[in-house]
C-alpha positions in Angstrom: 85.9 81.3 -2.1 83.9 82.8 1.0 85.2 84.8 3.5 84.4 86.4 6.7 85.0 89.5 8.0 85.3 91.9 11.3 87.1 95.2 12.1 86.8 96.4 15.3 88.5 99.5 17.7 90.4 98.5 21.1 91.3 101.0 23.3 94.7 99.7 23.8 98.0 99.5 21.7 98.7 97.2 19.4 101.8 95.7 21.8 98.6 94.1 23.5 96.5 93.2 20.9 99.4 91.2 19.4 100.3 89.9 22.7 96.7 88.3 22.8 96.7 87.0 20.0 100.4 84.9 19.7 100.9 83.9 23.2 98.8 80.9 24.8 98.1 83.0 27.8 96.6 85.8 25.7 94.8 83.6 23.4 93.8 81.6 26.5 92.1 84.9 27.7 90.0 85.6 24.5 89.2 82.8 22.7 89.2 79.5 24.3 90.6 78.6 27.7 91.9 75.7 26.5 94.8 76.7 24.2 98.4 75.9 23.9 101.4 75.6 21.3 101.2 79.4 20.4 105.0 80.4 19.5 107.0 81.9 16.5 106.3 81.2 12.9 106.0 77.6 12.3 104.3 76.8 15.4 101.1 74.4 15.5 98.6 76.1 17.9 95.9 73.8 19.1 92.5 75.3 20.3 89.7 73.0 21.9 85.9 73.6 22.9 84.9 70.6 25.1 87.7 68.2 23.9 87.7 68.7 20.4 89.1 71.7 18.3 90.8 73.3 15.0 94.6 73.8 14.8 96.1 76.4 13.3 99.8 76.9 11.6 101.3 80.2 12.6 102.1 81.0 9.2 103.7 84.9 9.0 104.0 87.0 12.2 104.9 90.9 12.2 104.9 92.5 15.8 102.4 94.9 16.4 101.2 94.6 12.7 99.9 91.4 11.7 99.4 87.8 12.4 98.7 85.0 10.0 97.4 81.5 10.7 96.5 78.7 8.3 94.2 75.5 9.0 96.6 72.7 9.8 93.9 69.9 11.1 90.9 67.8 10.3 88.2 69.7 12.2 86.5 71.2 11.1 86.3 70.0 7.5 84.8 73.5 6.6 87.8 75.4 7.4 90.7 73.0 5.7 92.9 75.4 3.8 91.6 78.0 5.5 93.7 81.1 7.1 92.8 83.7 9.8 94.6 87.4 9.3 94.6 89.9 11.8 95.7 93.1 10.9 96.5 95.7 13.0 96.7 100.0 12.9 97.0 102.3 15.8 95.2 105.7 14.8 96.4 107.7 18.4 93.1 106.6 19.7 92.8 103.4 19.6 94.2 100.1 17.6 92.3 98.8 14.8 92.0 95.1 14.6 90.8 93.9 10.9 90.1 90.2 11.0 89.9 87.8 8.3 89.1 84.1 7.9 89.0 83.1 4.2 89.3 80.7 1.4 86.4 78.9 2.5 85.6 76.5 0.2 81.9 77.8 -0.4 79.0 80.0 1.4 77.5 77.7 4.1 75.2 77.9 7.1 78.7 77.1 9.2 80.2 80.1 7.2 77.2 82.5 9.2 77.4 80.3 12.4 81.2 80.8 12.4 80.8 84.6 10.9 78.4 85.6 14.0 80.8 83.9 16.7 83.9 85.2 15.3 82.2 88.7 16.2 81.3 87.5 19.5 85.5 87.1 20.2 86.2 90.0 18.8 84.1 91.9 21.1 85.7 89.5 23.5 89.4 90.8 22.5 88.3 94.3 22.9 86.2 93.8 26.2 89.9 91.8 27.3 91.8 94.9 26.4 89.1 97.2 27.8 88.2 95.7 31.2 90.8 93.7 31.5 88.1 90.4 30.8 87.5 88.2 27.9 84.7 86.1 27.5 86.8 82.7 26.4 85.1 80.0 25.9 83.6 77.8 27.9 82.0 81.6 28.9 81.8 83.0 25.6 77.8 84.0 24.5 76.2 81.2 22.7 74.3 81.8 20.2 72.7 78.7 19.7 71.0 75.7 21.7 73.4 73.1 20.7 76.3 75.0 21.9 
């Protein structure tokens, strides 16, 4: 199994990291604009880029800690039985956000595609935090042509 990996330092508390990333405002602000169904454990969240879009199970929540989703759809095929892991630490200075998305069924060009943008939203979480912006998509940076 693959898996992809990020850690990065916000300079904020962990309240609002967590608050980013299990409400559909705060996901709304990071990751895609287009988000809703974010809730308690159990919960179905639906993301879409353009019209299409994964959804994710909301699988283990622990406030302030960690949040856990699993791959509940069709698209895209890559990710089924997939899961995405946030952990978070405050160290006084800032929170530490550890991000995971694994058991990826094998090592793929997708795999770096998705590896490289994950990184771009998770500078996205921490410019949110930061400045108080996000770069969501549709005005996330592409890294690509065809995006």
């Amino acid at each position: 199994m693959a898996e992809i990996r990020h850690r990065i330092g916000v300079g904020g508390s962990a309240a609002q990291v967590y608050e980013l990333l299990t409400t559909d405002t705060g996901l709304s602000k990071w990751w895609t604009t287009d988000t809703r169904g974010a809730g308690a454990v159990g919960s179905i969240i639906e993301f879409r880029f353009g019209g299409g879009g994964p959804d994710f199970e909301v699988i283990e929540l622990i406030p302030e800690r960690l949040v856990r989703w699993r791959h509940s759809g069709e698209m895209p095929p890559d990710w089924m039985g997939s899961e995405i892991l946030f952990e978070l630490s405050e160290d006084g200075k800032q929170t530490v956000v550890n991000f995971s998305h694994y058991n990826w069924q094998e090592s793929s060009e997708f795999l770096a595609h998705c590896s490289t943008k994950w990184g771009v939203f998770m500078m996205s979480i921490k410019s949110c935090i930061e400045t108080g912006r996000g770069q969501p998509y549709p005005d996330d940076v592409h890294i690509d042509f065809d995006e």
